[in-house]
N, CA, C and O atoms as CSV, one atom per row, in Angstrom:
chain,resi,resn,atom,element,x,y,z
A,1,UNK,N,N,-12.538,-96.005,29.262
A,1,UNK,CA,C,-12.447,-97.312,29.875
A,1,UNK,C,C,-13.667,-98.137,29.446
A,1,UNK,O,O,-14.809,-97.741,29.214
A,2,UNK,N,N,-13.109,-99.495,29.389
A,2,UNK,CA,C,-14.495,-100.244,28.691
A,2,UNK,C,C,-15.683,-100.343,29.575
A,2,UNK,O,O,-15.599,-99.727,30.638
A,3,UNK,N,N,-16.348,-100.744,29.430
A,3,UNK,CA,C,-18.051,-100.986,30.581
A,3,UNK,C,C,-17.204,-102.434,31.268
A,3,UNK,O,O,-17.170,-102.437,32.499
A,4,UNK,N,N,-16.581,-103.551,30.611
A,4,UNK,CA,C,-16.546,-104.422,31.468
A,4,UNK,C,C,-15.419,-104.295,32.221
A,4,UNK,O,O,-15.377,-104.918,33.282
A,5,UNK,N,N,-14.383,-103.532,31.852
A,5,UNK,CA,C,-12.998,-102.702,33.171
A,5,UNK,C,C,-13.770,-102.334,34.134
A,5,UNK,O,O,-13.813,-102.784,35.279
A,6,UNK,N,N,-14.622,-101.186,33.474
A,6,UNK,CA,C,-15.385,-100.660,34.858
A,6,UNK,C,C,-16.189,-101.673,35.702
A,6,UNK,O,O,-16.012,-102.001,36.875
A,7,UNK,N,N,-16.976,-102.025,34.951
A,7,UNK,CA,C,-17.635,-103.094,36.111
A,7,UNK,C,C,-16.915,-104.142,37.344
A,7,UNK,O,O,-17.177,-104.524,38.484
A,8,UNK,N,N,-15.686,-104.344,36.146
A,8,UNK,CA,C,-14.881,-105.221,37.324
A,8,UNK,C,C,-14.295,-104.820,38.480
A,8,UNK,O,O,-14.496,-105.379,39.557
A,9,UNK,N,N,-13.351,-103.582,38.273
A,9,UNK,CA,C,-13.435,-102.463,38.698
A,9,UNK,C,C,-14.294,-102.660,40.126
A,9,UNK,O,O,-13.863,-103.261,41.110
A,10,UNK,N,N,-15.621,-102.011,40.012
A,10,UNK,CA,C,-16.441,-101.756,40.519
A,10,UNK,C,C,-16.561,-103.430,42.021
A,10,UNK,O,O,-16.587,-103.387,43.251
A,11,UNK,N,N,-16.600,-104.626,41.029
A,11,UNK,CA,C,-17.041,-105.486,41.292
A,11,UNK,C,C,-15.130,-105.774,42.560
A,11,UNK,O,O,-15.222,-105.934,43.777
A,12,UNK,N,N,-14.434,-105.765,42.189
A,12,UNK,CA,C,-13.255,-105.594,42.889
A,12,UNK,C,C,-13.365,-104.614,44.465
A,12,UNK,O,O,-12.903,-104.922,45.563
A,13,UNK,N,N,-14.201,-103.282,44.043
A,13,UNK,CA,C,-14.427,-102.785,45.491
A,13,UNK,C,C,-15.432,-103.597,46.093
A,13,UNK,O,O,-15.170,-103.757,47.285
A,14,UNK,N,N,-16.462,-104.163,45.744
A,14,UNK,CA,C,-17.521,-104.667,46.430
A,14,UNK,C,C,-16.982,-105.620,47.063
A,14,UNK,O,O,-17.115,-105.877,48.259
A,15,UNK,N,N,-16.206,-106.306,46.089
A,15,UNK,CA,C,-15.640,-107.404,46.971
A,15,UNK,C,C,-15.007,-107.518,48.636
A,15,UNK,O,O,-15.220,-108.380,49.488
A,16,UNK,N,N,-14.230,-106.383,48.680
A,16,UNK,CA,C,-14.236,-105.970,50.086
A,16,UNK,C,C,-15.170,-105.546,51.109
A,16,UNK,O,O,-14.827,-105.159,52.226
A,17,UNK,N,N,-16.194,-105.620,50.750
A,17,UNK,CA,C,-17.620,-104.879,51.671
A,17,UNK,C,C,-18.561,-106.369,51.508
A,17,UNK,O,O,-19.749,-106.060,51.593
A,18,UNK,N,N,-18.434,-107.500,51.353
A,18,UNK,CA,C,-19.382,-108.204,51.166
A,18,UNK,C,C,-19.881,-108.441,52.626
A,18,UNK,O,O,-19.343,-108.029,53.654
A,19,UNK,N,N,-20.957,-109.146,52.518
A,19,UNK,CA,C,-21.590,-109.382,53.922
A,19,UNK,C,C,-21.170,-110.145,54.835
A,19,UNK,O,O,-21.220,-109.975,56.053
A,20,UNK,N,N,-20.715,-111.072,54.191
A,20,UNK,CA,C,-19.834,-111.983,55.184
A,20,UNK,C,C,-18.460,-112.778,54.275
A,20,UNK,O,O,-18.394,-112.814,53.046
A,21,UNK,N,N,-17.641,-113.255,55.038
A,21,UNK,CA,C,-16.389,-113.705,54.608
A,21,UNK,C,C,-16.765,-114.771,53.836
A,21,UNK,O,O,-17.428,-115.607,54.451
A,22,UNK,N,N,-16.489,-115.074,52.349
A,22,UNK,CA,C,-16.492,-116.169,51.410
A,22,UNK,C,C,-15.933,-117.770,52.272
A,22,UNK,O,O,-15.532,-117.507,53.405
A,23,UNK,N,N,-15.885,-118.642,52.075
A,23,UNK,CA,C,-15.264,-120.052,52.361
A,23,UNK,C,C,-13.700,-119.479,51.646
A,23,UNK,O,O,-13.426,-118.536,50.904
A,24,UNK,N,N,-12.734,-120.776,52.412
A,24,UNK,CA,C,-11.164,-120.645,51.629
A,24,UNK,C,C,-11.478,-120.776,50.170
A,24,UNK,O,O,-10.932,-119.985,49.401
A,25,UNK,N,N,-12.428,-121.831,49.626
A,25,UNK,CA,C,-12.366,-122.650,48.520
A,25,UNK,C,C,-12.796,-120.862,47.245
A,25,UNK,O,O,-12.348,-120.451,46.174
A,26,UNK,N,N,-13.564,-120.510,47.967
A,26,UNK,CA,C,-14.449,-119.123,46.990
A,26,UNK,C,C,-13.112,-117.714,47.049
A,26,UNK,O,O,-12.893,-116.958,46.102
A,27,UNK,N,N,-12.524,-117.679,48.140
A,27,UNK,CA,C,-11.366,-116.584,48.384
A,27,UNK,C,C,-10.424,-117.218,46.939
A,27,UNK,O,O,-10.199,-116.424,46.026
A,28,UNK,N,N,-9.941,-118.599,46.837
A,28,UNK,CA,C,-8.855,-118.635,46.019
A,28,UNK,C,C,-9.601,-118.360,44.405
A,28,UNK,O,O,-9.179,-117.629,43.509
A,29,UNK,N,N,-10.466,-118.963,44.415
A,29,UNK,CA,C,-11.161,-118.790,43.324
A,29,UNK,C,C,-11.392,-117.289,42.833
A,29,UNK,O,O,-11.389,-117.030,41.629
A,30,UNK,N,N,-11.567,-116.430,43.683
A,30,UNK,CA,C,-11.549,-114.876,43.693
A,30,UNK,C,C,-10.014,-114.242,43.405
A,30,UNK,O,O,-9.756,-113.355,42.591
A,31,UNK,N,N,-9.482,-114.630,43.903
A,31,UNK,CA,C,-8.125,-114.320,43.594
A,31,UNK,C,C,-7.369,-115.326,42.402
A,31,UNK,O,O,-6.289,-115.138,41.840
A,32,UNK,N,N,-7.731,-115.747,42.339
A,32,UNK,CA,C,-7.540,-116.689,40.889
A,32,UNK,C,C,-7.635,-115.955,39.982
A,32,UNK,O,O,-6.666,-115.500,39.373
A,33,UNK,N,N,-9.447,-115.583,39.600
A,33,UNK,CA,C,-9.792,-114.856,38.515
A,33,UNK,C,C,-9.566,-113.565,38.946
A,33,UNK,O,O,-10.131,-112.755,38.211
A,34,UNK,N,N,-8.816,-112.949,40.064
A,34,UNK,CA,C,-8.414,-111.633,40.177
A,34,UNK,C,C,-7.255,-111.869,39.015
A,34,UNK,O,O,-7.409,-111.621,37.819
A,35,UNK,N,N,-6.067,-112.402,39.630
A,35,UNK,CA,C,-4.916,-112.543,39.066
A,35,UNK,C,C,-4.619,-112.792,37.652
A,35,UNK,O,O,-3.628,-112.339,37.080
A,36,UNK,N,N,-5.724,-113.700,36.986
A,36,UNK,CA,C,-5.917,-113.767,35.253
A,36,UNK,C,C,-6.215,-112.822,34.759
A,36,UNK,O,O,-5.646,-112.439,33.737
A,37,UNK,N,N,-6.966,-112.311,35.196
A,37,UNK,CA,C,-7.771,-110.939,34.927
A,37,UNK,C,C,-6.700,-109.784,34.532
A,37,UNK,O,O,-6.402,-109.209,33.485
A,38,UNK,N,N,-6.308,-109.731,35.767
A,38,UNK,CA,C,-5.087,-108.399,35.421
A,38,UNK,C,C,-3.725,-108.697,34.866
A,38,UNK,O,O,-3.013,-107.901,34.254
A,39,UNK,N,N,-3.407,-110.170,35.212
A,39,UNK,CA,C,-1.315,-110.270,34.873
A,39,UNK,C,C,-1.387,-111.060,34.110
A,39,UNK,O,O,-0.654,-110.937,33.128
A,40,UNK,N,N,-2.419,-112.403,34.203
A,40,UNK,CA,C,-2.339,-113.400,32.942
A,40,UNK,C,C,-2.011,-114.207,33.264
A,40,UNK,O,O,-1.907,-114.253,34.489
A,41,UNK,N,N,-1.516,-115.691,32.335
A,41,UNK,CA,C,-1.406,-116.535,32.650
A,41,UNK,C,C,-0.117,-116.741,34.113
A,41,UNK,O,O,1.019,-116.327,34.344
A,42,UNK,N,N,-0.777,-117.310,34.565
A,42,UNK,CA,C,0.149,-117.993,35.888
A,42,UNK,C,C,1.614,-118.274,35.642
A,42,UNK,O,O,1.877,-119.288,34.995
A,43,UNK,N,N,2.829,-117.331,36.173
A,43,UNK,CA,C,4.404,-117.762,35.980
A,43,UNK,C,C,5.575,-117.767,37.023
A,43,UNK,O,O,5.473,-117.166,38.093
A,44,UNK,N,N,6.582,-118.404,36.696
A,44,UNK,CA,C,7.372,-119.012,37.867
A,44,UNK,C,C,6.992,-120.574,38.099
A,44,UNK,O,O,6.242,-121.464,37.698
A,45,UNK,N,N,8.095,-120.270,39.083
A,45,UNK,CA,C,8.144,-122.196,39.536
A,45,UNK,C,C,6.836,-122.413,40.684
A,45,UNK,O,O,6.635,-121.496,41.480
A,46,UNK,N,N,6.067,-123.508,40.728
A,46,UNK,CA,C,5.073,-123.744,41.514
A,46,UNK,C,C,5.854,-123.518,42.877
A,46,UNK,O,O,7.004,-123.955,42.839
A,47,UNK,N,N,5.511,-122.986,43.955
A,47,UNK,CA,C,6.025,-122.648,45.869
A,47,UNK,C,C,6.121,-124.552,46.463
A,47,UNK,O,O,5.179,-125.225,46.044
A,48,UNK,N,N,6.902,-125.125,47.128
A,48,UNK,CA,C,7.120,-125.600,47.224
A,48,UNK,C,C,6.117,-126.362,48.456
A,48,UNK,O,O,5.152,-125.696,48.831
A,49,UNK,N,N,6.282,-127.428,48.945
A,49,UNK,CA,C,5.265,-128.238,49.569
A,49,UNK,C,C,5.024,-127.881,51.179
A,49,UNK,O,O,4.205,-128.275,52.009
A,50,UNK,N,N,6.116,-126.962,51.211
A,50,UNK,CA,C,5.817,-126.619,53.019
A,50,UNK,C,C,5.033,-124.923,52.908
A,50,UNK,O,O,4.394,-124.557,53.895
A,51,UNK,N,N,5.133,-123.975,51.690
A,51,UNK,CA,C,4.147,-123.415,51.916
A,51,UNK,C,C,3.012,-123.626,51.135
A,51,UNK,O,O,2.833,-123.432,49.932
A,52,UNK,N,N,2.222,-124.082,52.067
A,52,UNK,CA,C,0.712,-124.301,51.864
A,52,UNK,C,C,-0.083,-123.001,51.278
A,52,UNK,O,O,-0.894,-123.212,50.375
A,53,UNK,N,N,0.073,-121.916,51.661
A,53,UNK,CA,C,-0.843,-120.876,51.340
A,53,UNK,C,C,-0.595,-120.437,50.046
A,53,UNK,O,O,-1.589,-120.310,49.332
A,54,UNK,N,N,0.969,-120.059,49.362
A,54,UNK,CA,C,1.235,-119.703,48.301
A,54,UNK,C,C,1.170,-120.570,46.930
A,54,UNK,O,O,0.979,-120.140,45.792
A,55,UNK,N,N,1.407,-122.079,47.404
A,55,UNK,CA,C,0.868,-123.161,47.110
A,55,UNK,C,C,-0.650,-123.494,46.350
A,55,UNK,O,O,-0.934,-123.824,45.199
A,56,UNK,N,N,-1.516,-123.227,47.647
A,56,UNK,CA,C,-3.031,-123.320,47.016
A,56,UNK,C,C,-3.310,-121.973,46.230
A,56,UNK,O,O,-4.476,-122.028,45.841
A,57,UNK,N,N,-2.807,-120.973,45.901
A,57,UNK,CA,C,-2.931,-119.743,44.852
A,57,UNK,C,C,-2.502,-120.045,43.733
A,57,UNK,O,O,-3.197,-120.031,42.717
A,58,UNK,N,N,-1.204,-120.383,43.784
A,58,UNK,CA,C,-0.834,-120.937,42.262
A,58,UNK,C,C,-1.380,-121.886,41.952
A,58,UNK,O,O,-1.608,-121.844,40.743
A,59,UNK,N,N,-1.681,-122.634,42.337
A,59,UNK,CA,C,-2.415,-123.859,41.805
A,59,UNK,C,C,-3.866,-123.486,41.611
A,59,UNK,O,O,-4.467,-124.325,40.939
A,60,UNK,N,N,-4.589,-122.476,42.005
A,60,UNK,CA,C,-6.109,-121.918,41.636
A,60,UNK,C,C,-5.741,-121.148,40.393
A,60,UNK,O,O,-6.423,-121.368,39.392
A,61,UNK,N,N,-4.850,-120.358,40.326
A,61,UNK,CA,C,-4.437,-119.637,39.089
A,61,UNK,C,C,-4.024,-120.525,38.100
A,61,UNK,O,O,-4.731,-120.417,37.098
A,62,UNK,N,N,-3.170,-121.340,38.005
A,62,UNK,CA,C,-2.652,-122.193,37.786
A,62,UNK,C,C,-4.095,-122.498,36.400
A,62,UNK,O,O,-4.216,-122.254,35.199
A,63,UNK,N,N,-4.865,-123.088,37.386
A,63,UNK,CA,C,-6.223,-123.480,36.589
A,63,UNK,C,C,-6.630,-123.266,35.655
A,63,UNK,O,O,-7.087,-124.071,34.843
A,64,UNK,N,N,-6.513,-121.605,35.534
A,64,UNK,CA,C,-7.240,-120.581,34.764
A,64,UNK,C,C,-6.407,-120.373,33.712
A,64,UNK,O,O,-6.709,-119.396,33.027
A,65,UNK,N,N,-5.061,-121.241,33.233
A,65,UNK,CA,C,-4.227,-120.882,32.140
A,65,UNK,C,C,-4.968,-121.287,30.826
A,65,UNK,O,O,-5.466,-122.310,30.356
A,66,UNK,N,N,-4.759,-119.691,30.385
A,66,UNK,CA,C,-4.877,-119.522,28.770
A,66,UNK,C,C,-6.890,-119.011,28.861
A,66,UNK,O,O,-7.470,-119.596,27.947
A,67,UNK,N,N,-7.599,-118.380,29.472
A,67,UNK,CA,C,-8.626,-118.066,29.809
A,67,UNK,C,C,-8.091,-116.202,29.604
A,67,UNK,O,O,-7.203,-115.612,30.221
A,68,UNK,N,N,-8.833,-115.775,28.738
A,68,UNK,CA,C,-8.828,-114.644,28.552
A,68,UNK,C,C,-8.879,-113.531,29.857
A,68,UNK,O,O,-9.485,-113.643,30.923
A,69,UNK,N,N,-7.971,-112.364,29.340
A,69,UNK,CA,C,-8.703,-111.658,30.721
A,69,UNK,C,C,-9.864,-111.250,30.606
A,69,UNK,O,O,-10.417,-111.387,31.697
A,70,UNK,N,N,-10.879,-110.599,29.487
A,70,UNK,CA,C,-12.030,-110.461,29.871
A,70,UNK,C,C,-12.900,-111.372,30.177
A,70,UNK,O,O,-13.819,-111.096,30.948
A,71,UNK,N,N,-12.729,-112.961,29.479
A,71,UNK,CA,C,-13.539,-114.010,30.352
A,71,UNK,C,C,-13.365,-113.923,31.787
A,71,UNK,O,O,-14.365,-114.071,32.489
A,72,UNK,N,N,-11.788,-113.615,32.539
A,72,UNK,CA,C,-12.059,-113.873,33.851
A,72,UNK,C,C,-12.729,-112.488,34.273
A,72,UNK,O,O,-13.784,-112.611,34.895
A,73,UNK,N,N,-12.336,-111.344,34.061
A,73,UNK,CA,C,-13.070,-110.338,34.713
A,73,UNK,C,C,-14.463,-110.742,34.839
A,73,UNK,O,O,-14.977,-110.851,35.953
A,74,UNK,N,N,-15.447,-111.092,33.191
A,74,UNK,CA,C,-16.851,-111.311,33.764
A,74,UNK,C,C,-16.942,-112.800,34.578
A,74,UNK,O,O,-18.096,-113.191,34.403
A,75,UNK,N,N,-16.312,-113.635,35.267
A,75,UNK,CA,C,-16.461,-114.814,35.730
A,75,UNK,C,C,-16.135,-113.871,37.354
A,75,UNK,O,O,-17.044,-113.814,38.182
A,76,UNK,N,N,-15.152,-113.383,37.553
A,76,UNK,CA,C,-15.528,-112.420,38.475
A,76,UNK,C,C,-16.289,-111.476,39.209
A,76,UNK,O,O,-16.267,-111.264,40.421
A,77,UNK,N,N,-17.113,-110.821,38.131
A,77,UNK,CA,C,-18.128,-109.653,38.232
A,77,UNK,C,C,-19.141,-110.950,38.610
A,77,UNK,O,O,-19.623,-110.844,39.738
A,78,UNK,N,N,-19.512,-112.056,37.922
A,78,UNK,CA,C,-20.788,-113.032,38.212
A,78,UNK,C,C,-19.949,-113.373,39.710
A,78,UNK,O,O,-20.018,-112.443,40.514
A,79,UNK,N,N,-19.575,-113.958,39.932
A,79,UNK,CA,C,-19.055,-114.399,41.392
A,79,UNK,C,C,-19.189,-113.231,42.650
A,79,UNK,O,O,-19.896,-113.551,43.605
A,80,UNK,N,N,-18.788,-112.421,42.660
A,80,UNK,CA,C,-19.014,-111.522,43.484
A,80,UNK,C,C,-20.271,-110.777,43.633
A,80,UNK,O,O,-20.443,-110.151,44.678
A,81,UNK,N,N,-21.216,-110.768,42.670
A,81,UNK,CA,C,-22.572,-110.655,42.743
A,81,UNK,C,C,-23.236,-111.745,43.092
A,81,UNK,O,O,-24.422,-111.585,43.380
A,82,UNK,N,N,-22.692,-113.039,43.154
A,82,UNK,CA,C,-23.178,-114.646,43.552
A,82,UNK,C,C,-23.418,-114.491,44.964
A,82,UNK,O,O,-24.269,-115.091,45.621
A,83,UNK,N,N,-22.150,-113.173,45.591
A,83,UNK,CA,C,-21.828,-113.642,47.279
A,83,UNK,C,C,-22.309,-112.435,47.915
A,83,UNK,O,O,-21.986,-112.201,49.080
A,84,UNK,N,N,-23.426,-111.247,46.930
A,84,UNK,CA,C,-23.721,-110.418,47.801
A,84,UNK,C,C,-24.836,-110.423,48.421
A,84,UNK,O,O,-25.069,-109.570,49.278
């Protein structure tokens, strides 16, 4: 496994143990570059205007189209070391 799998990896468990709960704005952003990271570019039809939650995900992912997965893994690994 590469050093930066592992690290992310790594940086993926931490993420659950951080010290305190991120803002909404830093959660989507985390799951943003989770989701590039591992599946890739963002697909399907955008969720429609009454759900809000599935809504603001695709549209954070959304963002990140055509961004490598190892760019997002290390934009990840820096972020989650940002919030420990």
């Amino acid at each position: 496994m590469s050093d930066l799998k592992a690290r992310f990896e790594q940086a993926v468990a931490e993420s659950k143990t951080l010290p305190e709960k991120p803002d909404n704005m830093t959660l989507l952003k985390i799951y943003a570059l989770y989701k590039q990271a591992t599946a890739g570019d963002v697909e399907g039809e955008r969720p429609g205007m009454t759900d809000f939650v599935a809504r603001a995900k695709w549209d954070a992912w959304n963002a990140l189209k055509g961004k490598s997965a190892e760019e997002a893994m290390q934009e990840y690994i820096d972020l989650i070391e940002s919030l420990k």
